[in-house]
Backbone as CSV, one residue per row, in Angstrom:
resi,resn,N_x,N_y,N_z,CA_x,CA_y,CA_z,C_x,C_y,C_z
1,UNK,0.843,-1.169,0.000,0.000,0.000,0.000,0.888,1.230,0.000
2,UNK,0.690,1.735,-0.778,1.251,3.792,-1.016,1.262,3.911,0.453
3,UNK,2.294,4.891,0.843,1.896,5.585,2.126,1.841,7.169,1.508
4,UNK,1.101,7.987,1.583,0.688,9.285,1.143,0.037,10.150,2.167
5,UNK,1.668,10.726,2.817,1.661,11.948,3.266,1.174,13.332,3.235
6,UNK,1.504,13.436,1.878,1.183,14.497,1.684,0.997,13.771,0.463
7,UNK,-0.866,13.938,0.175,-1.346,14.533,-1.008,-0.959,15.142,-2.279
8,UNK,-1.673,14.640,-3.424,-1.174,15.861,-4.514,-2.328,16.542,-4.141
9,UNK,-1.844,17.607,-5.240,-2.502,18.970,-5.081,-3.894,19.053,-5.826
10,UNK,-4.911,19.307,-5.677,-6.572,19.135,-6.450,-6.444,19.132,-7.834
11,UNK,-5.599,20.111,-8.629,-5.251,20.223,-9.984,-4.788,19.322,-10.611
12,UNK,-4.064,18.497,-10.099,-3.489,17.487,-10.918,-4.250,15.938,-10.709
13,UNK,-4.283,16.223,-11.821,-5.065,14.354,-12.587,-4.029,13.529,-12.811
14,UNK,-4.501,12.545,-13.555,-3.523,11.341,-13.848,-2.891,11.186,-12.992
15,UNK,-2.773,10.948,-11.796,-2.027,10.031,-11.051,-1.697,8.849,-11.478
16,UNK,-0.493,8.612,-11.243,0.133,6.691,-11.245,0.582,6.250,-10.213
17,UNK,0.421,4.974,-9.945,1.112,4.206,-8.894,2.447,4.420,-9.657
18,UNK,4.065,4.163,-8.592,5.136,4.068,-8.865,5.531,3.570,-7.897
19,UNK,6.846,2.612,-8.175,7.936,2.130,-7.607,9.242,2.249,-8.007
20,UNK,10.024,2.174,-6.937,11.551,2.634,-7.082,11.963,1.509,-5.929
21,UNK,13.180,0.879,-6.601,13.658,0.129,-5.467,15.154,0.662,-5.514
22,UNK,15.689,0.941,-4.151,17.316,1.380,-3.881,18.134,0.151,-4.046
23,UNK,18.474,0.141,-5.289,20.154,-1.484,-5.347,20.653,-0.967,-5.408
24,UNK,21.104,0.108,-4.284,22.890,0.449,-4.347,22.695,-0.181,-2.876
25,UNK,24.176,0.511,-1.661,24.165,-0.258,-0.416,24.261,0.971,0.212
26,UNK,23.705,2.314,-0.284,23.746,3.751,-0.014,22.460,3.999,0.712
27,UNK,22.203,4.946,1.703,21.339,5.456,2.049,20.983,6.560,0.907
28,UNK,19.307,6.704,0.226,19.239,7.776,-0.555,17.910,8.464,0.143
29,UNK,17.541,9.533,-0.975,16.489,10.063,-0.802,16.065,10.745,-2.020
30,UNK,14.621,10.206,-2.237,14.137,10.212,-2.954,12.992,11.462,-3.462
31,UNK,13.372,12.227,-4.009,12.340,13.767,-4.123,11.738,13.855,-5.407
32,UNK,10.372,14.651,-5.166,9.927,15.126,-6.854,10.029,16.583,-6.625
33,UNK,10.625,17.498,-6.956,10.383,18.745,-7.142,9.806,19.586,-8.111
34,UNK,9.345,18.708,-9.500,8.852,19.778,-10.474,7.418,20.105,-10.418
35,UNK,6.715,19.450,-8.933,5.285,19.442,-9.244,4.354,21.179,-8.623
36,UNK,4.271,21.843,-8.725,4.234,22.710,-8.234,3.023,22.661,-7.006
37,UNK,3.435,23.184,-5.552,2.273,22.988,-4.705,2.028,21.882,-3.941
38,UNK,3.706,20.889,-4.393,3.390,19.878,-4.150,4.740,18.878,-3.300
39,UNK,4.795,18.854,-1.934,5.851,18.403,-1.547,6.239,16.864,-1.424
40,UNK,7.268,15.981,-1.823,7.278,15.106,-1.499,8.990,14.354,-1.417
41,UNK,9.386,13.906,-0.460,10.216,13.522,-0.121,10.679,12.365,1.104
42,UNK,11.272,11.071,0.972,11.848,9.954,1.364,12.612,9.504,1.309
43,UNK,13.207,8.839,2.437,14.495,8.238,2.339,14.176,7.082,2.386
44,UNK,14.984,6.237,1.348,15.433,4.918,0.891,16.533,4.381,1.221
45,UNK,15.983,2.926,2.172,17.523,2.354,2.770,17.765,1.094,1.432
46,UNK,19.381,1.415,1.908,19.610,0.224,1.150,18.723,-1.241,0.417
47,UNK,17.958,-1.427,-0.499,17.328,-2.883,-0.802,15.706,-2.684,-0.535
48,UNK,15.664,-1.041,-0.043,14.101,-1.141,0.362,13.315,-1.014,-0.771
49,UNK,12.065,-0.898,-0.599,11.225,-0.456,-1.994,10.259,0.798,-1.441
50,UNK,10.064,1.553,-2.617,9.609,2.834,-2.321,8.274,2.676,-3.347
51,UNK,6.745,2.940,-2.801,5.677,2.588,-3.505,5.038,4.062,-2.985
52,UNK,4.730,4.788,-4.515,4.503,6.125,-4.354,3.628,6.705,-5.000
53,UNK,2.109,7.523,-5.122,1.528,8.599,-6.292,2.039,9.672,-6.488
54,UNK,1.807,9.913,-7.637,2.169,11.052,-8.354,1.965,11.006,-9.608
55,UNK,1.854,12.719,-10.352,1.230,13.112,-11.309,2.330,12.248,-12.584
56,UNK,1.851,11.433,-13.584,2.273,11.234,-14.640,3.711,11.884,-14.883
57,UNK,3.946,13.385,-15.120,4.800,14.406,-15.455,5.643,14.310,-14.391
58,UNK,5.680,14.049,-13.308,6.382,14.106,-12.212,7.760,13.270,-12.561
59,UNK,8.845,14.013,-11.860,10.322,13.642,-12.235,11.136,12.973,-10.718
60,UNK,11.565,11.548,-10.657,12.198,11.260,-9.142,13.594,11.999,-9.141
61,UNK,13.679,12.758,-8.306,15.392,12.550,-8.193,15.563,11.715,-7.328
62,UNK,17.018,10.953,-7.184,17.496,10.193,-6.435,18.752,10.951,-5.864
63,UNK,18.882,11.322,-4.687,20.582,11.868,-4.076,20.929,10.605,-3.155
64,UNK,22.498,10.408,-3.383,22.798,9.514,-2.632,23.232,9.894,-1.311
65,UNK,23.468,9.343,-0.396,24.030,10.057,0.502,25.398,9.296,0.936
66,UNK,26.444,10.202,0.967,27.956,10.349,1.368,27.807,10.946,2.835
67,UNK,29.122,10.828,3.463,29.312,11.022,4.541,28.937,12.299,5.254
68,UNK,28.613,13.810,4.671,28.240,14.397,5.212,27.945,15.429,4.116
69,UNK,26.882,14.934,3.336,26.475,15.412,2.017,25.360,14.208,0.992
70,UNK,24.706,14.982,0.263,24.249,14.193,-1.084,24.708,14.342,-2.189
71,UNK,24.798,13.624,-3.156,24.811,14.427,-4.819,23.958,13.766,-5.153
72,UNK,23.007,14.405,-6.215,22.089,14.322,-7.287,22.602,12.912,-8.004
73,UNK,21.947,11.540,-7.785,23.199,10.812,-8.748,21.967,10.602,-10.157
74,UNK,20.355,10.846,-10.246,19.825,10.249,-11.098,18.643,11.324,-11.168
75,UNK,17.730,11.525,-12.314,16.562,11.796,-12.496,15.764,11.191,-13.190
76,UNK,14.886,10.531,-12.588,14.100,9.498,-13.240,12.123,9.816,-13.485
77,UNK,11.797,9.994,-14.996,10.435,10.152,-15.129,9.619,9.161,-14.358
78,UNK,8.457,9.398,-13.477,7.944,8.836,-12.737,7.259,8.135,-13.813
79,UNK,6.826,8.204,-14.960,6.123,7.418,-15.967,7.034,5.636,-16.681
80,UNK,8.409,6.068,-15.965,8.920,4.835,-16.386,9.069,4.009,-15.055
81,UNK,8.061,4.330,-13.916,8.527,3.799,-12.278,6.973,3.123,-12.129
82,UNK,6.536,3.364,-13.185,4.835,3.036,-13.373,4.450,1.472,-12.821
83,UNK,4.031,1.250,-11.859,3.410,-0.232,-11.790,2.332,-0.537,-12.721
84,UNK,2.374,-1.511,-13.114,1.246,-2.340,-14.168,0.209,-2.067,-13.372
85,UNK,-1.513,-2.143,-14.036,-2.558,-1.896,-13.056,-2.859,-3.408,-13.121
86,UNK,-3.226,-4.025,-12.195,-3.684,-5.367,-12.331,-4.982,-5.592,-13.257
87,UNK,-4.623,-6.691,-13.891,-5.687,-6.888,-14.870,-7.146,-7.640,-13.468
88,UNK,-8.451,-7.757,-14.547,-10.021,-7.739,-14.040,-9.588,-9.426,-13.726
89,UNK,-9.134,-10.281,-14.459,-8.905,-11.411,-13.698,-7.866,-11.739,-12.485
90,UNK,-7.378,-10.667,-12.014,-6.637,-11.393,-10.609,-7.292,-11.142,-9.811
91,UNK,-8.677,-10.557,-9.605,-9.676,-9.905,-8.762,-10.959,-10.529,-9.005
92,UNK,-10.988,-11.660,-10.253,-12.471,-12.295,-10.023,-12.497,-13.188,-9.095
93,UNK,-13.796,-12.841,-8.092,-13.830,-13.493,-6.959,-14.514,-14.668,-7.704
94,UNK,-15.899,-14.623,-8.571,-17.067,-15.186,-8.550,-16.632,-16.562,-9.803
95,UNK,-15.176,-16.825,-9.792,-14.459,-18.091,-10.542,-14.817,-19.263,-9.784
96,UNK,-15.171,-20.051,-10.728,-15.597,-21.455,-10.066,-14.447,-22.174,-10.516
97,UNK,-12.879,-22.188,-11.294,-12.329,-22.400,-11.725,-11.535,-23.668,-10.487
98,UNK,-11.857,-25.024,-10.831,-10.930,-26.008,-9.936,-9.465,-25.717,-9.847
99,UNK,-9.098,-25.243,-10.742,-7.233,-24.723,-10.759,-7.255,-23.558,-10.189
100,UNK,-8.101,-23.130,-9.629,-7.844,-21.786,-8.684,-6.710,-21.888,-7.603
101,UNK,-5.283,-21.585,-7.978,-4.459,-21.462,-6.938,-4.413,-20.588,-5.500
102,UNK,-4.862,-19.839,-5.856,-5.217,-18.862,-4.742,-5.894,-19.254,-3.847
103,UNK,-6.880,-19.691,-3.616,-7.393,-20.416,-3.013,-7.261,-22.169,-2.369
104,UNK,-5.913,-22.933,-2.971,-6.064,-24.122,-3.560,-5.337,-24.385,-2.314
105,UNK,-3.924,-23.484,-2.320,-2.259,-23.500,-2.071,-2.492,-23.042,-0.430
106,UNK,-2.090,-23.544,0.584,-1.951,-23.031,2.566,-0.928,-21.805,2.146
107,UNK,-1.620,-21.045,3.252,-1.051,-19.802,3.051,0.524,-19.968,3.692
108,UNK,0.719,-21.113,4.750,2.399,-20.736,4.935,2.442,-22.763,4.859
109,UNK,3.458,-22.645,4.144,3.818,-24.079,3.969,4.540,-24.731,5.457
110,UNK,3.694,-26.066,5.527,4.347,-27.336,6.491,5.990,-27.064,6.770
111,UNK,6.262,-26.759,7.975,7.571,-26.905,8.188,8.098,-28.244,8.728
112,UNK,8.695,-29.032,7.875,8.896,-30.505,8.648,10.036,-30.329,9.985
113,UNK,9.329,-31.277,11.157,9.904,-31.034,12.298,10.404,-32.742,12.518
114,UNK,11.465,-32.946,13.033,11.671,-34.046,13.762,11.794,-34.307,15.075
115,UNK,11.095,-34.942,15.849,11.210,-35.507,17.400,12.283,-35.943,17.820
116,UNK,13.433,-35.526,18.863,14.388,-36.325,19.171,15.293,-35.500,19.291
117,UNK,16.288,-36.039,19.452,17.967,-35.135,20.021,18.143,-34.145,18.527
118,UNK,18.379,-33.299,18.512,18.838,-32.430,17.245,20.487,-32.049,17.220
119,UNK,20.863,-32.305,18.235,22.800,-31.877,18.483,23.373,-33.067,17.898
120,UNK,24.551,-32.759,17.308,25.116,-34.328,16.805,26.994,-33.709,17.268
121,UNK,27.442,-34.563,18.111,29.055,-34.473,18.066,29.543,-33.523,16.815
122,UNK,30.763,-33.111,16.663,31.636,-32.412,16.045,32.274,-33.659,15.365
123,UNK,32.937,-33.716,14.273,33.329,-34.981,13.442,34.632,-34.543,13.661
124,UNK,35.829,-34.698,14.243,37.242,-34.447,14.012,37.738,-35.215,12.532
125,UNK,37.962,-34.047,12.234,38.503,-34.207,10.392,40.386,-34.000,10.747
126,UNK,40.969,-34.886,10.486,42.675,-35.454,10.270,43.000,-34.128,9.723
127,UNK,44.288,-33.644,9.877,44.576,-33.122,8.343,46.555,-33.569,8.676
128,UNK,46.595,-34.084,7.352,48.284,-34.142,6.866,49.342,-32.982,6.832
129,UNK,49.821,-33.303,7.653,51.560,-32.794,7.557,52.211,-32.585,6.483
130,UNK,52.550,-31.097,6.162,52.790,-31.101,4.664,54.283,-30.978,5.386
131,UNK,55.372,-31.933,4.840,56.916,-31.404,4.867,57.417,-30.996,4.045
């Protein structure tokens, strides 16, 4: 789910869902500044994912952050950060379909357990004398 702080502004239409995921091992932060009226800004840890609205036109910057500073390392059109909208079949409830996985599959799979001592000795492994 979006977390949306701050709102866009009444004027602007077309909204899109977007995502940005951070693969560097940098702390960043993530801003749109060209929207006018319209503030938005987050920091991205390392590997996280960032799920965001905003107007179509809207531009991400990405600054990385260095030790006691950012630089600008990217500007990215929010139109290429676009999530797919889910299509009308991953949402039909009223499927009588027997291959319905969703329904079919336990939501957390059997963890096999065994009864009994679980510690086993240390194996002393030899090793040869190199002369």
């Amino acid at each position: 789910m979006a977390q949306i702080l701050d709102p866009l502004p009444p004027e602007q239409s077309g909204k899109i869902l977007c995502c940005y995921i951070n693969a560097t091992s940098k702390i960043q932060v993530a801003r749109i500044s060209n929207i006018p009226n319209w503030y938005f800004e987050r920091v991205v840890f390392p590997g996280q994912r960032l799920v965001f609205e905003a107007p179509r036109k809207a531009q991400l910057e990405i600054h990385t952050g260095m030790m006691a500073s950012a630089i600008l390392s990217d500007k990215i059109p929010c139109d290429r950060l676009m999530l797919d909208e889910p299509s009308v079949y991953e949402f039909d409830t009223d499927s009588s379909d027997e291959n319905d996985l969703i329904n079919t599959r336990p939501m957390v799979q059997q963890i096999n357990t065994k009864i009994g001592d679980t510690t086993k000795p240390l194996q002393f492994l030899g090793f040869a004398s190199v002369d």
